[in-house]
C-alpha positions in Angstrom: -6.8 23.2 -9.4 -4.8 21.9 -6.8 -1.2 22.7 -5.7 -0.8 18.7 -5.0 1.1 17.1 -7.3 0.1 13.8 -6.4 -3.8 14.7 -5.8 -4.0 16.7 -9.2 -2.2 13.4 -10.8 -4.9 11.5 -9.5 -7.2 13.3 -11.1 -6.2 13.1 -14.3 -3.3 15.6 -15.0 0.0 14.6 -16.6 2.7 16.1 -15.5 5.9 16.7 -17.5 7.8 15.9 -14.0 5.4 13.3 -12.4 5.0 13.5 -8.2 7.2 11.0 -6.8 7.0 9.2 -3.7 8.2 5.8 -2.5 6.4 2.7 -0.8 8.5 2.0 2.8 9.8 5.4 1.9 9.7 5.6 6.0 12.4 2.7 6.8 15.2 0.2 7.7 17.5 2.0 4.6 17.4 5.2 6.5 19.7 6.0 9.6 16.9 7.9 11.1 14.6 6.0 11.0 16.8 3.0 12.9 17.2 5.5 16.0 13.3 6.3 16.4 12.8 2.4 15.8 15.3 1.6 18.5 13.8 4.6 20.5 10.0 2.8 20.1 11.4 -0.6 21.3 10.3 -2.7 18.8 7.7 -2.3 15.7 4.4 -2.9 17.2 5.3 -0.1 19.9 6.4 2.1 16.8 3.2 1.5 14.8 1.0 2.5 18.0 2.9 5.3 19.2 1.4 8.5 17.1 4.4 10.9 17.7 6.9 7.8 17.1 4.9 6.8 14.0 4.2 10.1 12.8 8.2 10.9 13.1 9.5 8.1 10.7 6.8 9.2 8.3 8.1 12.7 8.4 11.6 11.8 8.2 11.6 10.7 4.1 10.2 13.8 3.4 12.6 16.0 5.1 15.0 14.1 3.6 14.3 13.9 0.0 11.5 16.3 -0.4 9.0 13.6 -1.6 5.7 15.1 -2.6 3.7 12.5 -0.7 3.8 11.0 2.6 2.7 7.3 3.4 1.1 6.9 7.2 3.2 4.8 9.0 1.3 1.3 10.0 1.2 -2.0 9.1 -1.5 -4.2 6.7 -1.5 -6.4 9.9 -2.6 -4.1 12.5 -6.3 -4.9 10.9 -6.1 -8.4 11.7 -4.6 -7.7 15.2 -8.0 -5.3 15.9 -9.8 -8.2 15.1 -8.3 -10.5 17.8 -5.7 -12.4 16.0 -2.5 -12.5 18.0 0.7 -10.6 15.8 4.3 -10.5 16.5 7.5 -10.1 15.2 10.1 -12.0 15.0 13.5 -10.2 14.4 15.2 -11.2 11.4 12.1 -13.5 10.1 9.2 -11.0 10.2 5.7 -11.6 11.3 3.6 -13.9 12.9 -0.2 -14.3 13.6 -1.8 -16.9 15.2 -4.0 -18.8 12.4 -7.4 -19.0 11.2 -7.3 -23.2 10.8 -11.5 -23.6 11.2 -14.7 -22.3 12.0 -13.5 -21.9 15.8 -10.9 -19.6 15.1 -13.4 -17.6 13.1 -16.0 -17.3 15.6 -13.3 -16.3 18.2 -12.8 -12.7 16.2 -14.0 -10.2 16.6 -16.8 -8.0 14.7 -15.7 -5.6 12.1 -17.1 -2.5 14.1 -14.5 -3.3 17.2 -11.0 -2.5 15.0 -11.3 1.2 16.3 -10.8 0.0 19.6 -7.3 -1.4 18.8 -6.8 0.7 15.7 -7.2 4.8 17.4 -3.3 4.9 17.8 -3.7 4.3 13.9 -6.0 7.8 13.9 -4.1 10.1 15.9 -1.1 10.0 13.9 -3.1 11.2 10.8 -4.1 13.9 12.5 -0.4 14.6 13.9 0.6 14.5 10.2 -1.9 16.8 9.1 -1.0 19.5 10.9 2.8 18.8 10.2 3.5 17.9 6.7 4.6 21.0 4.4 1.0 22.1 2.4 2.5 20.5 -1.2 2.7 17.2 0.6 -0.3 14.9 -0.2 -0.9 12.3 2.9 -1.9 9.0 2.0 -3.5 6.4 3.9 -3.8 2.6 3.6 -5.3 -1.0 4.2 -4.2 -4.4 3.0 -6.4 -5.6 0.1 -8.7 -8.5 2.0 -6.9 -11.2 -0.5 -3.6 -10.6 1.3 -4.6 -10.0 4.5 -6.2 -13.2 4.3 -3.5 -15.1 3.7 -1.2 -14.3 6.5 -4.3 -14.7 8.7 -4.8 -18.3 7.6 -1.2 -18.7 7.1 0.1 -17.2 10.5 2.9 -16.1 8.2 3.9 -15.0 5.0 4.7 -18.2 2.4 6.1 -18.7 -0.9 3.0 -19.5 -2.9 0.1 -19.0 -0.3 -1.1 -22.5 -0.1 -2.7 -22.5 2.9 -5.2 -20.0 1.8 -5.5 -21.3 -1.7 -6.3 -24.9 0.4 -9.2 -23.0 2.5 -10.2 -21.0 -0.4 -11.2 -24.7 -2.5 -12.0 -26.8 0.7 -14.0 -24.8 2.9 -14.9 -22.0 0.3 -17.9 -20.8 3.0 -15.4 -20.3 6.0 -12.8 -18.3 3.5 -16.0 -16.1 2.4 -16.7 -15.3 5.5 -13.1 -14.4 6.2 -13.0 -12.4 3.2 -16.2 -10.6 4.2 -15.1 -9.6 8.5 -12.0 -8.1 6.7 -13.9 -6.3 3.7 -16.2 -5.2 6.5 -13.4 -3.9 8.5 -11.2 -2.6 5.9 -14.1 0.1 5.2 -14.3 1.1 8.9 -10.5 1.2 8.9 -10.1 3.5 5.9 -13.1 5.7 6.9 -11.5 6.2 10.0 -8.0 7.0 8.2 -10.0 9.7 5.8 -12.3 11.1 8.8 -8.5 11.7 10.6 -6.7 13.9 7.6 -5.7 11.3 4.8 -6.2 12.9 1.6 -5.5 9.7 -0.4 -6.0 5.8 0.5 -4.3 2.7 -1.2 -5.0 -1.5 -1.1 -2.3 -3.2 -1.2 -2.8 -6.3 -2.8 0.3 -7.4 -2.2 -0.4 -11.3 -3.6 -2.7 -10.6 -6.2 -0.5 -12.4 -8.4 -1.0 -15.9 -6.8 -4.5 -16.2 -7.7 -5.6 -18.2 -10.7 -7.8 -16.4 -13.3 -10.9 -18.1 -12.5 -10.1 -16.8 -8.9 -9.1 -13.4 -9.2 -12.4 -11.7 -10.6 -13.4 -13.1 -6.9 -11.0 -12.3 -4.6 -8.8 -9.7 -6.3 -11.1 -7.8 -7.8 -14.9 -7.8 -6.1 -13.5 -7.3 -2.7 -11.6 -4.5 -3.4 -14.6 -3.0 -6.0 -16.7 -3.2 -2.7 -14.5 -1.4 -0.4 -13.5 1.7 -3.4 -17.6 1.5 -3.8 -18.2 1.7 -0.2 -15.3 4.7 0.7 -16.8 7.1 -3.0 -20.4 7.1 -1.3 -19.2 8.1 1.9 -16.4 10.1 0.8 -16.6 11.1 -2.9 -13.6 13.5 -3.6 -11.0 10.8 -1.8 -9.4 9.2 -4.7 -8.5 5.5 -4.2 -5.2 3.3 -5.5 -5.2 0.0 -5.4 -1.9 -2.4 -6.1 -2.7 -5.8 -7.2 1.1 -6.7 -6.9 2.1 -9.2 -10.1 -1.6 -9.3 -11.7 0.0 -9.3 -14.9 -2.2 -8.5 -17.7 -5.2 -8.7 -15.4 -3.8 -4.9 -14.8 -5.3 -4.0 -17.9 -9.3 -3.1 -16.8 -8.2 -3.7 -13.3 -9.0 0.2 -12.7 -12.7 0.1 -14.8 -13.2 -3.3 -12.7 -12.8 -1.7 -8.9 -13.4 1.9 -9.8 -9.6 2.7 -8.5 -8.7 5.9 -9.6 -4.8 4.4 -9.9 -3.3 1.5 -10.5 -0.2 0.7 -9.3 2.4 -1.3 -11.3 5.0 -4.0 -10.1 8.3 -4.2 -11.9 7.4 -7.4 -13.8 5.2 -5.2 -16.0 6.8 -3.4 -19.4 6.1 0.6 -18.5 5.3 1.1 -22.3 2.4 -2.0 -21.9 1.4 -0.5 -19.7 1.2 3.1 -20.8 -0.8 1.3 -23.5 -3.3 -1.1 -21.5 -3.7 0.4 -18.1 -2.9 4.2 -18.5 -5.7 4.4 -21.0 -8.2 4.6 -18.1 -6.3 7.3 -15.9 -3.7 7.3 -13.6 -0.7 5.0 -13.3 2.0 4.3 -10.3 5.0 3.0 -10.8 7.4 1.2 -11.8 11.3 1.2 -11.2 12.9 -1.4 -9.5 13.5 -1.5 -6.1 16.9 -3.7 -7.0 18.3 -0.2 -8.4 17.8 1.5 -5.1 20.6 -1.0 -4.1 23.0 -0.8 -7.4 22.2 2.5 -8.5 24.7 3.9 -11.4 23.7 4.4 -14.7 21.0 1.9 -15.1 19.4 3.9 -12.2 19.2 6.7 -14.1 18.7 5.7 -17.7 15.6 3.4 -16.0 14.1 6.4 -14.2 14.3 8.0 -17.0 12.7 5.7 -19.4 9.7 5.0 -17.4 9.2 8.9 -17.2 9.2 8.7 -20.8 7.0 5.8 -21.3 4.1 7.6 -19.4 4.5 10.9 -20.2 1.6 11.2 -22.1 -0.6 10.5 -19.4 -1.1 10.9 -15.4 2.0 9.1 -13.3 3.0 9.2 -10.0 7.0 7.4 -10.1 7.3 5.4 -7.5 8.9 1.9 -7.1 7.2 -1.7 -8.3 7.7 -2.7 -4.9 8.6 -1.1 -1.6 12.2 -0.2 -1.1 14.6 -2.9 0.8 16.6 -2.5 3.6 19.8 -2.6 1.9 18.8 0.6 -0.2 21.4 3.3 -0.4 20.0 6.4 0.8 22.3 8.4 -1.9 20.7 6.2 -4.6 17.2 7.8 -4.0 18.4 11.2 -4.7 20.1 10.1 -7.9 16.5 8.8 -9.1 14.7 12.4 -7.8 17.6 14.1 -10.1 16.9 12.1 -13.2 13.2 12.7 -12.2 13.2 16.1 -11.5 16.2 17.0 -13.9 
């Protein structure tokens, strides 16, 4: 038995209060987190300064008591390590420069050489490790190669990702071997993370959702299969949950498909569907949304409340169906940890 909430969720125990924590717990809605960010200069310098990075991580779960805590990074740092150029501009969010042809490819780098860039990445693990209260589960994470992909063709994020949907058809052997340098270094990235203290990874497949059903067995699904497949041999007792953001009801068998030991759930998705389809092969994240960390009230709490019931009878960790906006009130996350916690 474990006195982790989230880690004994994970394998398998239902809670009658679920752990809670948040994605972007560590963020723009929280006054303290705005002074370290102006402190680090900009985000980049945040993401690669351990004390900096390991500070905003910390700072959610003094606040609020959350029982897990998300390293502070970015699903883009992995493309940077591999030579792409990243920055971000204020107000519009980031850039990369593109992968357009087989040039571009050949210019990156192998998967091996994302330590090199990514050690920053590493140290604030270990920071954490040693500063996070013992209940407190530490949880690492990647991009899902699907997503990363597209803002690496891209250069940006888009509405429907048709740039990497127009590589994926036209030059289907370029995108594989796209798919494969960031499979490749998404296993060295999250070996790394585990090796340096985090008890828990997750893929975020943040436009699973965009791929056609033909496609998403492919790209959705074996890629991230490979990379669970490739982390249990080396590291067996690390449990794994992956996020294929707006899948739909490819969420149901998504967890038998990739050997994740939870799925998370958007807010698109009906919590007592999903208590039926997905929860039936373990544990379940999710799924309130983000919009009520912003309007809060009653709906707040009768919706926190009714997903808690709707997946009661299994393992659930509450969290949001998306990562919580800037415009969050603070106040309104400790009104959904009192209709949690009761």
């Amino acid at each position: 038995m474990t006195s982790k909430k989230i880690l004994a969720a994970l394998a398998g125990e239902a809670h009658e209060v679920p752990p809670v924590w948040l994605m972007r717990q560590a963020g723009r809605y929280l006054p303290e987190y705005k002074a370290t960010r102006a402190k680090a200069g900009d985000f980049l310098s945040l993401c690669y300064t351990p004390d900096l990075a390991a500070e905003v991580t910390l700072q959610p779960i003094r606040r609020y008591g959350f029982d897990g805590a998300i390293l502070f990074a970015d699903i883009l740092l992995v493309p940077q390590a591999l030579g792409a150029d990243l920055w971000f501009v204020t107000g519009e969010g980031p850039r990369l420069s593109t992968i357009d042809g087989q040039a571009d490819f050949d210019a990156l780098k192998p998967a091996g050489a994302v330590h090199d860039t990514l050690s920053p990445v590493y140290e604030t693990l270990r920071i954490l490790t040693g500063e996070l209260p013992p209940e407190t589960t530490l949880i690492g994470f990647a991009g899902a190669p699907w997503t990363v992909a597209t803002y690496m063709i891209a250069g940006r994020g888009t509405p429907d990702q048709a740039p990497a949907h127009a590589l994926r058809t036209g030059n289907p052997a370029l995108f594989d071997a796209l798919m494969d340098r960031i499979t490749e270094a998404t296993i060295l990235y999250l070996s790394a993370q585990i090796e340096a203290g985090a008890e828990v990874v997750k893929l975020f497949d943040s436009w699973a959702g965009s791929l056609p059903a033909d496609a998403f067995e492919t790209y959705a699904v074996a890629p991230v299969r490979r990379i669970i497949a490739a982390l249990k041999e080396r590291y067996p007792d690390i449990p794994v949950i992956a996020f294929p953001r707006e899948a739909g009801r490819a969420y149901a068998g998504y967890a038998r498909a990739t050997g994740a030991d939870c799925v998370a759930l958007d807010n698109s998705v009906n919590a007592d569907w999903a208590a039926r389809e997905v929860q039936c092969d373990g544990c379940v994240q999710g799924n309130l949304d983000p919009k009520l960390m912003i309007t809060g009230g009653q709906d707040l709490v009768d919706e926190t409340r009714r997903i808690v019931r709707a997946f009661s009878g299994g393992p659930h960790i509450f969290n949001l169906g998306h990562g919580i906006t800037p415009e969050a009130d603070p106040e309104n996350v400790h009104r959904m940890l009192e209709a949690i916690r009761g």
